[in-house]
SEKOL-894974 format. One line per 2 residues: number of its first residue (from 0); their letters; for each residue x, z, y of C-alpha. Coordinates in steps of 0.5 Angstrom, whole numbers, plus 500, padded with zeros to 3 digits. Each point is the difference from the previous one (the first is absolute). Layout:
NUM = A = X/Z/Y; ...
***
This chain:
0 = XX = 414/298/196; 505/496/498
2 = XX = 500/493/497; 505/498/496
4 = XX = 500/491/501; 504/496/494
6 = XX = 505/495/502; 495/494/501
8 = XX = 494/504/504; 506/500/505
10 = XX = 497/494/502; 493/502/502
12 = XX = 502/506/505; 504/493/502
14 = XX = 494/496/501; 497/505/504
16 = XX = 506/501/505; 500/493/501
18 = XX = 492/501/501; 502/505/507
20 = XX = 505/495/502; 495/495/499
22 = XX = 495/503/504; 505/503/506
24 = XX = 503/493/501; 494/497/501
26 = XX = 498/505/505; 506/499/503
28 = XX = 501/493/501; 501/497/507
30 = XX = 503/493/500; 507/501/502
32 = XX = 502/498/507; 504/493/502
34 = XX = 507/503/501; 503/498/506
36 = XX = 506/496/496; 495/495/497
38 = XX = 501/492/503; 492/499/505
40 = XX = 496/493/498; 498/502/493
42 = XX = 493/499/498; 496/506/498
44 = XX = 500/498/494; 508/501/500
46 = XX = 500/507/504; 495/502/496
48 = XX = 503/501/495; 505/506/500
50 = XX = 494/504/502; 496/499/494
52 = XX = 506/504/496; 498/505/499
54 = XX = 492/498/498; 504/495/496
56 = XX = 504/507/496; 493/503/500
58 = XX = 497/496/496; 506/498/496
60 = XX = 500/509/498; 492/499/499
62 = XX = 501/495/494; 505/505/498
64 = XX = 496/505/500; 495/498/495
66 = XX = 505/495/496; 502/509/499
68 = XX = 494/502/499; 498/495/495
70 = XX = 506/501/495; 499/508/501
72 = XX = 493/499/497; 501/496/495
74 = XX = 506/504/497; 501/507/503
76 = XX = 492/503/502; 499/502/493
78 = XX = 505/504/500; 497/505/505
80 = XX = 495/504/500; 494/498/504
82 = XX = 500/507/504; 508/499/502
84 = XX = 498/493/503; 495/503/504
86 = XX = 504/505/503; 505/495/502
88 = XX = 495/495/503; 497/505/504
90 = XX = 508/502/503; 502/494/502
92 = XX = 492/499/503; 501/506/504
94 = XX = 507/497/503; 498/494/501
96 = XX = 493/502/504; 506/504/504
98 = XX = 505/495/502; 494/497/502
100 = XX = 496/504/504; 509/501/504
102 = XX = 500/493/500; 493/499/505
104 = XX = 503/506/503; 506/497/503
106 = XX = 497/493/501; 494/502/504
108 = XX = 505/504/504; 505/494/501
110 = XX = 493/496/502; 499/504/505
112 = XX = 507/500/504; 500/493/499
114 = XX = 493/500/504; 503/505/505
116 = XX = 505/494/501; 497/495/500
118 = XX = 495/503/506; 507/502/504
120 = XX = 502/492/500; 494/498/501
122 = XX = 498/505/507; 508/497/502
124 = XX = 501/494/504; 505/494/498
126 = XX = 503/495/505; 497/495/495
128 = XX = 493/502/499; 497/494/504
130 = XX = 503/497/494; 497/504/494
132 = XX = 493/498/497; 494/503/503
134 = XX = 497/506/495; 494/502/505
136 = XX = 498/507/498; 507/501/495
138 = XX = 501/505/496; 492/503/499
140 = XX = 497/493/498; 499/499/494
142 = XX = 503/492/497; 498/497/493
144 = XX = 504/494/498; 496/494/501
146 = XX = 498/495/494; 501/493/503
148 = XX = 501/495/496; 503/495/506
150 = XX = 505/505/500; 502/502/493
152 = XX = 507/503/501; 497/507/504
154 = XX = 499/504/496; 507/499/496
156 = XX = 503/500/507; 497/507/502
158 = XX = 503/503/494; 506/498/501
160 = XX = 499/502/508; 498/507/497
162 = XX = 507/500/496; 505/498/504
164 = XX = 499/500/507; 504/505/502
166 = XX = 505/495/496; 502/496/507
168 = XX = 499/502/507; 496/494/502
170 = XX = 494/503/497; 500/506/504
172 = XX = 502/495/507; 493/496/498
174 = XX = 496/507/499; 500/501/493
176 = XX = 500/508/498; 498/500/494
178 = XX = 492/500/500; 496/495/497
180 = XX = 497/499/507; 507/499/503
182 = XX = 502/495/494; 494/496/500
184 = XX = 500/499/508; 508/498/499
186 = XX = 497/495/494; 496/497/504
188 = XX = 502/500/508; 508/498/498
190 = XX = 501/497/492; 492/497/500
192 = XX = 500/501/494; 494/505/500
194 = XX = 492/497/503; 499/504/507
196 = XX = 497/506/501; 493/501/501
198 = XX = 499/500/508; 506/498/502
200 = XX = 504/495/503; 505/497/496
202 = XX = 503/494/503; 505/496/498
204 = XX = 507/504/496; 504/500/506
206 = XX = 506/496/497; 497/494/497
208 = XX = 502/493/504; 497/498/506
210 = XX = 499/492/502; 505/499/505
212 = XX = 499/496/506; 506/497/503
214 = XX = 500/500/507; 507/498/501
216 = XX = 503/493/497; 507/500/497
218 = XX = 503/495/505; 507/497/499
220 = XX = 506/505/502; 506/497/503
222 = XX = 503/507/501; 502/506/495
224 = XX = 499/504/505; 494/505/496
226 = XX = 504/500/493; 506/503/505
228 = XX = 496/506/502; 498/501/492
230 = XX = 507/500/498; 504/503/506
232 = XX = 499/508/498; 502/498/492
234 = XX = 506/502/498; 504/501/493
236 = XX = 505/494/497; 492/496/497
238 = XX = 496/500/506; 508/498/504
240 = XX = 500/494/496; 493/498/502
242 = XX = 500/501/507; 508/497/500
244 = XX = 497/493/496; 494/500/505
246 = XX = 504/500/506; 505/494/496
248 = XX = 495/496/499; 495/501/506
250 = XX = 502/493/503; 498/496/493
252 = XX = 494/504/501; 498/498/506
254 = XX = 501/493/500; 496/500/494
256 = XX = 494/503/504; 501/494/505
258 = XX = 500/496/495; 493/503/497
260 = XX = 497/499/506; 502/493/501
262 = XX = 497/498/493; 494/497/498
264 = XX = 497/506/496; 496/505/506
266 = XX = 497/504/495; 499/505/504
268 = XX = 498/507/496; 498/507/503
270 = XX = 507/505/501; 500/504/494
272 = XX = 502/508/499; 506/500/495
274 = XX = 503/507/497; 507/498/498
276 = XX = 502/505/495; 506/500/497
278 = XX = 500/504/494; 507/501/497
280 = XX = 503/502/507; 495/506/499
282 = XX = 501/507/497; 505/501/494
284 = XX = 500/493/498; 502/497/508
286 = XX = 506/506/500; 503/497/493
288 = XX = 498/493/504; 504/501/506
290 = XX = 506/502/496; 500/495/496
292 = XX = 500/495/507; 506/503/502
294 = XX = 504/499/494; 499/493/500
296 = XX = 493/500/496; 493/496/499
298 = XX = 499/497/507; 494/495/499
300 = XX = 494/504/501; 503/502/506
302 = XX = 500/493/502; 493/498/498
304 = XX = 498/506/504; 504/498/506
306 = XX = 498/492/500; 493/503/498
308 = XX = 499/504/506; 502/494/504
310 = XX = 496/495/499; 494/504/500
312 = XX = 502/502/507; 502/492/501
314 = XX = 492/499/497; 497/505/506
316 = XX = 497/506/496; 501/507/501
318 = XX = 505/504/495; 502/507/499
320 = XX = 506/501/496; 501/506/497
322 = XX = 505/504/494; 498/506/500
324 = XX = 494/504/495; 499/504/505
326 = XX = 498/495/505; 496/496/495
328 = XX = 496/506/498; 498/501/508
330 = XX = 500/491/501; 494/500/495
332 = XX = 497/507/501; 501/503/493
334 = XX = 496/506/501; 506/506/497
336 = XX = 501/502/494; 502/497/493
338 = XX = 497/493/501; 493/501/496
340 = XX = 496/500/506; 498/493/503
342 = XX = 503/499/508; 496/502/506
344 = XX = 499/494/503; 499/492/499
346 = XX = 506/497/499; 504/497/506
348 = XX = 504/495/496; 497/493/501
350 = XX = 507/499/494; 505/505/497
352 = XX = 507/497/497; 503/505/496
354 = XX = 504/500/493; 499/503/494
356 = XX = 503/507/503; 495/499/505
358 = XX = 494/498/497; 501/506/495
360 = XX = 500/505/507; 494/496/502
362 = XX = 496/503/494; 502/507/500
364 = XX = 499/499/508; 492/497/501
366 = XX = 497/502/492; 493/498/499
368 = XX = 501/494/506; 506/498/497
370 = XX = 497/496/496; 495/497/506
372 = XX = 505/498/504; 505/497/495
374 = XX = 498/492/501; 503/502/507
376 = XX = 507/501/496; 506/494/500
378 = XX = 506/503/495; 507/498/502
380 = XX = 503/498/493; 506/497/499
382 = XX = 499/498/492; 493/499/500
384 = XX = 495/504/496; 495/496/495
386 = XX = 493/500/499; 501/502/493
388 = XX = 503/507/502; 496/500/505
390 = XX = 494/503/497; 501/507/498
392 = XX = 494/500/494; 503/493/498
394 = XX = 506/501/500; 500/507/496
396 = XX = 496/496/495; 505/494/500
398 = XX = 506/503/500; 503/498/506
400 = XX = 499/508/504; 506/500/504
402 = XX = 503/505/506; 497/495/504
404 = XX = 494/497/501; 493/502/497
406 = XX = 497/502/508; 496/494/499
408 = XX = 501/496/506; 498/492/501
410 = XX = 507/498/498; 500/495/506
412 = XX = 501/507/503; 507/501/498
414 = XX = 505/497/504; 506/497/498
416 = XX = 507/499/502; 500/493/497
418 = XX = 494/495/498; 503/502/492
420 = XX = 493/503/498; 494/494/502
422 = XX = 495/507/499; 502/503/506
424 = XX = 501/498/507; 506/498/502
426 = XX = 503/503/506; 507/499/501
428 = XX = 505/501/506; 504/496/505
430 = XX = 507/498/497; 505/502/507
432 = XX = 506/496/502; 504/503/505
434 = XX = 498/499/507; 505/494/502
436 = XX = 500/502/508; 506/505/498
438 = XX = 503/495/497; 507/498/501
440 = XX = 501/492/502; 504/499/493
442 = XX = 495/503/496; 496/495/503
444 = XX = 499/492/497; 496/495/500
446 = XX = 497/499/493; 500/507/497
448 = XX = 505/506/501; 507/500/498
450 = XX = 502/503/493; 507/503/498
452 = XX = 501/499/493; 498/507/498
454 = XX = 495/503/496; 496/507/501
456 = XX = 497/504/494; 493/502/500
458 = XX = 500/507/499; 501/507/504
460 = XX = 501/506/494; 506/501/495
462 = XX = 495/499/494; 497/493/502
464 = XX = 508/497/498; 500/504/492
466 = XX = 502/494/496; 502/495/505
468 = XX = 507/500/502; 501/494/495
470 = XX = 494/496/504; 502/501/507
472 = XX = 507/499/497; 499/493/499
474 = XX = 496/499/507; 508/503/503
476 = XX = 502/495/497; 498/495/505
478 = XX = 497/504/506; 502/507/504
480 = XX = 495/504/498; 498/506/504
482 = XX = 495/506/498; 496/505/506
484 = XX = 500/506/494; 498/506/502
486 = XX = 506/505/498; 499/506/502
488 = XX = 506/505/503; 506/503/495
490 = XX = 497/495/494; 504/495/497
492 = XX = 497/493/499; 499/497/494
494 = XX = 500/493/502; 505/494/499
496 = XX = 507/501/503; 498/493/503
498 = XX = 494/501/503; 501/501/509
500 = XX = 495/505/500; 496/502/507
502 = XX = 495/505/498; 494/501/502
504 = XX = 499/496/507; 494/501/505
506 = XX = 496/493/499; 502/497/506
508 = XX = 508/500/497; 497/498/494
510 = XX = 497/494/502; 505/498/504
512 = XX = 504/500/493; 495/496/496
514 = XX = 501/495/507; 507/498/498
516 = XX = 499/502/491; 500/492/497
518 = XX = 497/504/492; 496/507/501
520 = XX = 501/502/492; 494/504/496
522 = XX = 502/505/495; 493/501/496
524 = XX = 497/505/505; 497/503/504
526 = XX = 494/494/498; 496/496/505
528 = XX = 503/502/507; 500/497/507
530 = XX = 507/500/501; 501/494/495
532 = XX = 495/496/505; 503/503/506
534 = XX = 507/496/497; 497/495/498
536 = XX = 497/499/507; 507/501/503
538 = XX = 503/494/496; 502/503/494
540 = XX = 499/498/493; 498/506/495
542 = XX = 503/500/494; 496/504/495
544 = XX = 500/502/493; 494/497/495
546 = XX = 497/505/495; 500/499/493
548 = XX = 495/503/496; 496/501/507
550 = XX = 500/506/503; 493/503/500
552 = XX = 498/507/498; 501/500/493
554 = XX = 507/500/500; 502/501/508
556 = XX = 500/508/502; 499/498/507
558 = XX = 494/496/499; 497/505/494
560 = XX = 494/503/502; 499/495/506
562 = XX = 493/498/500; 502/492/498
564 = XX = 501/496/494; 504/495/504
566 = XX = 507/497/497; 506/500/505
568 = XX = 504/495/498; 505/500/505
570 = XX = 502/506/506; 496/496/504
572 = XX = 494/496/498; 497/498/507
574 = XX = 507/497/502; 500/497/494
576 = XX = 494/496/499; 497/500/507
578 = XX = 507/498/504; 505/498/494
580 = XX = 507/495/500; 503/498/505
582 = XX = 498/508/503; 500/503/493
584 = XX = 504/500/494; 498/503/493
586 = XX = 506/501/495; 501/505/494
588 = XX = 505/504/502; 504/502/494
590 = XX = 501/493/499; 507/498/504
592 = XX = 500/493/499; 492/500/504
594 = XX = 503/504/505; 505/496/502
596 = XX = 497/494/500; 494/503/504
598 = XX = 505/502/506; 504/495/500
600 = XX = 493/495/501; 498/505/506
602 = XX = 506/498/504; 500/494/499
604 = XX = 493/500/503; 498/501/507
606 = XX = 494/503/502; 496/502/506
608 = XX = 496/506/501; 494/501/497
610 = XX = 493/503/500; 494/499/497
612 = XX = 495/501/505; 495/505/497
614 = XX = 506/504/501; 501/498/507
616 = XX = 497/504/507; 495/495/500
618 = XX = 498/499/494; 498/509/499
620 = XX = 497/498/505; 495/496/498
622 = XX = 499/503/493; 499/507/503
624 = XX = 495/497/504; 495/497/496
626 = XX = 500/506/494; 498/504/506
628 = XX = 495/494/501; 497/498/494
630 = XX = 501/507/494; 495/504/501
632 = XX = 500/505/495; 494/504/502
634 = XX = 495/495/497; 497/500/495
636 = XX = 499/492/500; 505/496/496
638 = XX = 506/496/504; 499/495/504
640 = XX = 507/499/504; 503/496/496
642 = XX = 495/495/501; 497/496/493
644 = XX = 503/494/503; 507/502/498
646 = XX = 498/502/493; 504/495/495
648 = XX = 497/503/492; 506/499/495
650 = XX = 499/501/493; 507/504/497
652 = XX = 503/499/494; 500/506/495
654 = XX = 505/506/501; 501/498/508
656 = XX = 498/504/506; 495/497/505
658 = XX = 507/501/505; 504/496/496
660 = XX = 495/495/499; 499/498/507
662 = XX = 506/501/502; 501/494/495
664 = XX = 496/496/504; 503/502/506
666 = XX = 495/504/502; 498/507/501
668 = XX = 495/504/496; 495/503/504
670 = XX = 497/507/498; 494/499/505
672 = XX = 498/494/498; 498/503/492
674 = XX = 494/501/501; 499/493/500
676 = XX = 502/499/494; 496/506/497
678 = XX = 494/496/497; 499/495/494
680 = XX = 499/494/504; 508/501/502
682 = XX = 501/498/492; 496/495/500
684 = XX = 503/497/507; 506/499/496
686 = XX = 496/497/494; 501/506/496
688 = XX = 494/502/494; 500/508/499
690 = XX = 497/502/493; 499/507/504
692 = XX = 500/502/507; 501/508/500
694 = XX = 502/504/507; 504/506/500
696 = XX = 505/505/504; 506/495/498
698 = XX = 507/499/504; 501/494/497
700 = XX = 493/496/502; 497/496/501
702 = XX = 504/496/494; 498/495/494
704 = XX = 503/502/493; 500/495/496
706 = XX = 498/504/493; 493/500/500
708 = XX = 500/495/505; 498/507/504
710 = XX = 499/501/509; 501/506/503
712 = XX = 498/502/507; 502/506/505
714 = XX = 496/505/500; 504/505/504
716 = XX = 503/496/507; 506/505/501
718 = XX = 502/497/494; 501/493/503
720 = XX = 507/499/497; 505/493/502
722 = XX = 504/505/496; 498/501/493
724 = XX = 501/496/494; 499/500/493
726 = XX = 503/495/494; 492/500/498
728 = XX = 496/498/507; 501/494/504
730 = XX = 499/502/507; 495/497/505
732 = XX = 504/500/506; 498/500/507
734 = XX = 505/496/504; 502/497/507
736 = XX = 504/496/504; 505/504/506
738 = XX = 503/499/507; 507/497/500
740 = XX = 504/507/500; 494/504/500
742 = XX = 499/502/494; 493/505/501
744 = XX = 496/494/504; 497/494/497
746 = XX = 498/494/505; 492/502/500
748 = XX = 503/507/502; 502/501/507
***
């Protein structure tokens, strides 16, 4: 019989096609795989998201479906008869009970293939099957999800587990081949988020941190004889300069070691296992890096990476120097796979020092156990990240995300190339002078070194001298001024006529130049090098360039995206505040007059070499051995190094930073020593009446605001921030007294 429809009734043959695609996606619908491409470490919540897709569309044609149907009854039924709908309906039904019927068909057949699978991987022995959880009588044993309320997560991991197991390798290297029973043995015997199963030994994940018994102690070295072997197979420009700048410096560490034998400190700790991972030497990034070296770039992470790893020698602990992923991946017994398994065993790592690239390999490396081991982390971190950005939750919400940061860390942890940032801990390096064994007699005088009338320019690539000429110009005018610019081979050279240009020297030339420079001449970048602080220590005055307005991330590209609020005023704000004239000299560069009074006063000036001693052998010494000391980040107990005897509270005024306010006060803030401060009674110490008290996830607490009369309280410790300001809040400031030369140390501290 033939049913002629009028246009609108098109709508209800609509409505129920949508209906049979309704109901076939519905049967259809398995959550998609993980693709091979998608970065490991997401949550579930995360990953779950692409397979629910298509149940997403499903639902989405559903509400479709009867949207469809109620307009086509309201507007189009009357105009068919009853017996035409009927014969309609009773098509379609039978076509729908068809593809069903083809559907079951195809999905018992494709259940039955992967059961003849799964008992063929079973029956196979792997290399790993010690590793792989017990599941007893396997495939023929029926397994219920428990309900427990000390472990909420199971049944949520489970279905994950059931999607996406086949997503990452390791899943299968632990056991797990697609059975609810396989599942719940992984879930429970590896990721501990399952209860154990009844009648069977469950001990401890085989992952988790283990006490550790020192057998040995860490006794003073006056030999680099271990960090030798470390270094010896490395090769790569990088890894040349860190062994060449060991073997230079090797003397200087080794009278230190005598001398901190001979101190009055004995404090004797146990030998510590210590991973050094250098992250930016690795991979991709560490190929990009090694050009960089060999073109003149970025050095000073490579001489953090070489003076580190020598003091820890000197200190006696046992390390174990690496730059590959791979080789990270077997040193902390990653299981293989994409990262979304946990490790195979404890780790063996008393201390990690990685950096940023580094701690991001770790992640993707050690999975769920990557957040039980990171107390164990030291981040090397030239510019400083600050709590504000530190936590990923509050720093989404406060608008202070940025590329880096948000891996939630003590931020004591972060380690700095120097003390610009109170929040994390200083580490430094040691400033090289050039060995003066090999010198010749005329380079050698009583009361410092002999100086030419020259200058050398601080910057080894073209770019570094756009907009320059007229600056290092009007320094000619007084001084020879030299340049070690890398130039590559057939490129002409962009620098003034003037300039005797030496390209780029191996560090001992270098050094030998500084030795007869009377100026060495900053240009505005790179920013907060060691090299000013190496000339410095060889007898020359650095000139350098002041900043007006600041530069910071709101209107500087390189600082952009840095995890700091800080204020660069000059190109280099340590030398500048911490050493300053007759050492430092900071003028404004496209100010003649400023310039020429500046170099005409600095060769009117004699001055000997100089070096704070925080930057000395002996002071890293010192400052590396108490961290290992006395920061535990692995505790749960608020801090007690520093001791509450070096605590000086200082109230700020509005707008200013708790550095800044004791910086004031020649003092320094102490982020371990808030918590002291975190009560009302610190307020009224200091003879403050608060109106209100309140507590909240706040970096700029504890502070009084004067409207209101209002008392905030920290509610969140990782947001303890000397950093933070606010023109409304005065900050309440935990303050301390430093070492002559040491600004990490108070006098209670050692």
């Amino acid at each position: 019989m033939h049913v002629a429809l009028r246009p609108r009734s098109g709508c209800l043959v609509l409505c129920l096609c949508l209906s049979v695609l309704t109901l076939l996606l519905q049967s259809l619908w398995v959550p998609a795989e993980m693709t091979s491409d998608e970065p490991a470490g997401r949550s579930p919540e995360e990953q779950g998201q692409r397979g629910l897709g298509f149940r997403r569309l499903s639902l989405r044609l559903e509400a479709l479906s009867t949207q469809v149907q109620r307009l086509s009854k309201e507007r189009d039924i009357t105009r068919l008869t009853r017996d035409d709908v009927s014969l309609l309906l009773h098509s379609f039904r039978q076509d729908q009970q068809g593809l069903v019927r083809l559907v079951e068909r195809e999905l018992k057949r494709v259940s039955q293939r992967l059961d003849h699978l799964s008992r063929h991987q079973t029956n196979t022995a792997t290399p790993h099957e010690d590793l792989r959880p017990h599941t007893a009588k396997g495939l023929s044993e029926k397994c219920e999800v428990p309900v427990d309320a000390a472990y909420p997560l199971c049944a949520e991991k489970v279905e994950f587990l059931r999607a996406r197991w086949q997503a990452d390798p390791c899943y299968a290297f632990y056991g797990v081949d697609g059975t609810i029973c396989s599942i719940l043995a992984y879930l429970s015997q590896i990721e501990d988020f399952c209860p154990p199963r009844d009648g069977r030994n469950n001990p401890a994940v085989p992952w988790h941190p283990k006490n550790h018994s020192y057998t040995e102690r860490a006794e003073t070295r006056t030999t680099l004889a271990p960090l030798y072997a470390l270094l010896r197979n490395s090769t790569g420009p990088a890894m040349n300069f860190i062994r060449s700048r060991v073997e230079r410096m090797s003397d200087r560490w080794i009278q230190a070691g005598l001398w901190m034998r001979q101190g009055r400190n004995k404090t004797v700790t146990g030998q510590m296992r210590v991973l050094l991972y250098t992250g930016a030497l690795a991979g991709s990034v560490g190929q990009r890096f090694e050009a960089l070296v060999k073109r003149g770039g970025p050095l000073g992470e490579l001489v953090q990476w070489a003076d580190l790893s020598a003091c820890l020698t000197i200190l006696g602990h046992n390390l174990t120097f690496s730059t590959s992923l791979q080789q990270l991946h077997s040193l902390i017994g990653a299981a293989p796979g994409r990262g979304s398994c946990p490790i195979q065993r404890p780790l063996t790592f008393d201390l990690i020092y990685t950096d940023y690239h580094g701690l991001s390999h770790l992640q993707g490396a050690m999975g769920l156990a990557f957040l039980h081991y990171k107390c164990r982390f030291r981040i090397l971190d030239s510019f400083g990240t600050e709590p504000a950005f530190n936590l990923g939750s509050y720093a989404r919400s406060t608008g202070y995300q940025t590329l880096w940061g948000s891996w939630g860390l003590q931020p004591l942890q972060y380690m700095t190339m120097f003390p610009h940032t109170p929040d994390n801990s200083f580490l430094g390096f040691v400033s090289e002078e050039l060995a003066r064994e090999g010198a010749r007699e005329e380079e050698l005088e009583p009361e410092g070194y002999r100086k030419d009338r020259i200058a050398v320019v601080y910057g080894k690539q073209d770019y570094m001298w756009q907009g320059k000429s007229e600056y290092v110009g009007l320094i000619n005018e007084a001084l020879e001024t030299h340049a070690t610019v890398y130039q590559p081979e057939g490129h002409t050279s962009n620098l003034p006529s003037f300039i005797r240009n030496h390209g780029l020297l191996t560090q001992e030339d270098f050094l030998r130049l500084l030795r007869r420079a009377k100026v060495f001449v900053g240009l505005g970048f790179p920013y907060e090098g060691p090299a000013p602080i190496e000339a410095i220590a060889l007898g020359c005055v650095f000139l350098q360039p002041r900043f007006d307005p600041p530069h910071s991330s709101h209107n500087n590209d390189f600082y952009k995206g840095k995890p700091t609020t800080r204020q660069i005023s000059s190109q280099h704000p340590y030398a500048e505040s911490f050493i300053g004239k007759p050492h430092v000299w900071t003028v404004d560069m496209t100010n003649k007059t400023n310039v020429r009074e500046a170099v005409r006063a600095i060769l009117h000036t004699e001055v000997k070499p100089f070096t704070p001693r925080e930057l000395t052998s002996e002071g890293m010494l010192e400052r590396v051995r108490s961290y290992i000391t006395h920061q535990n980040f692995c505790t749960q107990s608020v801090p007690t190094w520093p001791p509450e005897s070096a605590l000086r509270i200082h109230l700020g005024p509005l707008g200013q930073s708790c550095a800044s306010v004791c910086r004031q006060s020649s003092h320094v803030c102490e982020p371990a020593l808030f918590h002291h401060l975190n009560t009302p009674a610190a307020f009224s110490r200091l003879g403050i009446s608060c109106s209100s008290t309140g507590q909240e996830a706040n970096h700029l607490f504890p502070s009084y605001s004067p409207w209101g009369r209002h008392c905030g309280l920290q509610q969140e410790p990782l947001l303890f921030s000397c950093a933070g300001s606010d023109s409304s809040h005065r900050r309440l400031c935990p303050c301390r007294a430093h070492l002559p030369g040491q600004v990490a140390l108070c006098p209670d501290c050692l």
